[in-house]
matplotlib code that plots the C-alpha trace (Angstrom):
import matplotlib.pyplot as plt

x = [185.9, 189.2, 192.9, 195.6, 199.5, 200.9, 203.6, 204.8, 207.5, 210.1, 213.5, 217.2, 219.4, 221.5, 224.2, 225.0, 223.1, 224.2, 224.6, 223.6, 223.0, 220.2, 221.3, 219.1, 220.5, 218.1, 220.2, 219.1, 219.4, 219.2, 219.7, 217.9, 215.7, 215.3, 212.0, 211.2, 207.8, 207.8, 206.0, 203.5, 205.6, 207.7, 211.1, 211.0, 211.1, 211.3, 213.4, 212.2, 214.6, 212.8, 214.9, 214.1, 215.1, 214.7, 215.1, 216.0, 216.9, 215.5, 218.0, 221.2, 219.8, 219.5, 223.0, 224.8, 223.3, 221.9, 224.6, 224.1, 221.7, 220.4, 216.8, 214.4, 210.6, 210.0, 206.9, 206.2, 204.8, 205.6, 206.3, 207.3, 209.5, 211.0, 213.7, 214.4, 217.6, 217.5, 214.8, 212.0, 213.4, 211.9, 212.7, 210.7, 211.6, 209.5, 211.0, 209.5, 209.7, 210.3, 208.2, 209.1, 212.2, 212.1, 215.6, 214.6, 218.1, 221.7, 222.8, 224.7, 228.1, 227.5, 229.3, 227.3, 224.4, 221.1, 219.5, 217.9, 214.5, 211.8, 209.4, 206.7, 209.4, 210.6, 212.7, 212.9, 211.5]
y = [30.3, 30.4, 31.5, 29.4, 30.3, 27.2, 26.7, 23.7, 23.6, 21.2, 22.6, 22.7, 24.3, 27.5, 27.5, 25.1, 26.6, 28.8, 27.7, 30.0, 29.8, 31.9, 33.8, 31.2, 28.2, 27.4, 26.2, 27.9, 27.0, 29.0, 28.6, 29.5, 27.3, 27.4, 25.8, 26.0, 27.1, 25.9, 27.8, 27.0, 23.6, 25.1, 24.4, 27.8, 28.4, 30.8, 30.0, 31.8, 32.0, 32.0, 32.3, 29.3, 29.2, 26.1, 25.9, 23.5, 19.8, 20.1, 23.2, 20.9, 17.9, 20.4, 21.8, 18.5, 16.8, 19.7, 20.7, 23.0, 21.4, 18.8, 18.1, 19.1, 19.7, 22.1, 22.7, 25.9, 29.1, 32.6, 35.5, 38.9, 41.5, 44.8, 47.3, 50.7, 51.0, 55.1, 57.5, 56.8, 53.7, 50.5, 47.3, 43.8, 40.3, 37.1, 33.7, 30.7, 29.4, 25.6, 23.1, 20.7, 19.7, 15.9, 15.3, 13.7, 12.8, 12.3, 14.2, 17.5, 17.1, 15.6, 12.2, 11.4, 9.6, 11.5, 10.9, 7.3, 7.2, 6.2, 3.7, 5.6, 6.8, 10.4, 11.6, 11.8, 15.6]
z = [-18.6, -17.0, -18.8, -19.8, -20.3, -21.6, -24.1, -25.9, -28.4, -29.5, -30.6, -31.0, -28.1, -30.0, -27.4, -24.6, -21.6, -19.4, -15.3, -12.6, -9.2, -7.3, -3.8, -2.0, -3.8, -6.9, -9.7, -13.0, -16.6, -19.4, -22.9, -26.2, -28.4, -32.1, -34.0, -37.7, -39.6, -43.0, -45.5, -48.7, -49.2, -51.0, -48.3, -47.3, -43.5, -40.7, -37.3, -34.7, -31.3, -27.8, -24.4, -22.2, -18.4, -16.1, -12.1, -9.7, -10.4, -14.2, -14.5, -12.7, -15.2, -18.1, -17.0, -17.3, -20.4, -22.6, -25.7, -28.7, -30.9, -29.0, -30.0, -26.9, -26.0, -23.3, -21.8, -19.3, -19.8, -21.1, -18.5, -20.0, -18.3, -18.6, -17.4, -18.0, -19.6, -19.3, -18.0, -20.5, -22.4, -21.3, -22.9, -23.0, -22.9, -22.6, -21.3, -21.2, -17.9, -18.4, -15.9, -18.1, -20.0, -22.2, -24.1, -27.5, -29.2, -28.2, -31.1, -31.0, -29.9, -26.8, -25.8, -22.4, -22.9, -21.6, -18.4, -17.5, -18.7, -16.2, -16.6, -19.1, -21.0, -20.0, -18.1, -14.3, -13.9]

ax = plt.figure().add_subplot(projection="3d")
ax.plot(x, y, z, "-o")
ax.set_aspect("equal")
plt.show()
């Protein structure tokens, strides 16, 4: 049987993302995502905080129309990487690395409408 690194989650942006540009021209996106677990049905719930990063048109669409706490499902997958911050001391991070991005509300502070939808229903990326 073969592996499988997929990730699906639907979330609310933290902060309005952030815009970079690559040396060789790739626009990038970056923001972080926040998604609830409820526990024993009781209201109690954990929020756990993943890093999200998005290239090319998605990222320049993402740029444009994503606020804080607009309502979003990503899907991607997760790579993990690290740094030595002194001899010895090596820290990890894992981003999801976003293939796709599908806007879900036009809540969230932001005034301009989302993207057209294409015929299907989603988003042209």
């Amino acid at each position: 049987m073969g592996t499988l690194n997929k990730v699906i989650l639907i979330g609310r942006l933290g902060k309005d993302p952030e815009e970079r540009t690559t040396a060789g021209g790739i626009h990038v996106s970056s923001f972080s995502l926040a998604t609830d677990t409820y526990h024993n049905g009781n209201g109690e719930k954990t929020t756990e905080w993943h890093r999200i990063v998005v290239f090319g048109k998605p990222a320049e669409q993402c740029n444009q129309y994503l606020k804080k706490g607009r309502l979003v499902c990503i899907e991607g997958y997760l790579q993990t990487r690290s740094w030595e911050k002194a001899p010895g001391e090596k820290h990890y991070f894992t981003d999801i690395v976003a293939s796709r991005v599908q806007f879900l509300d036009g809540k969230g502070g932001n005034s301009s409408a989302p993207p057209p939808q294409e015929e299907g229903g989603e988003p042209p990326f």
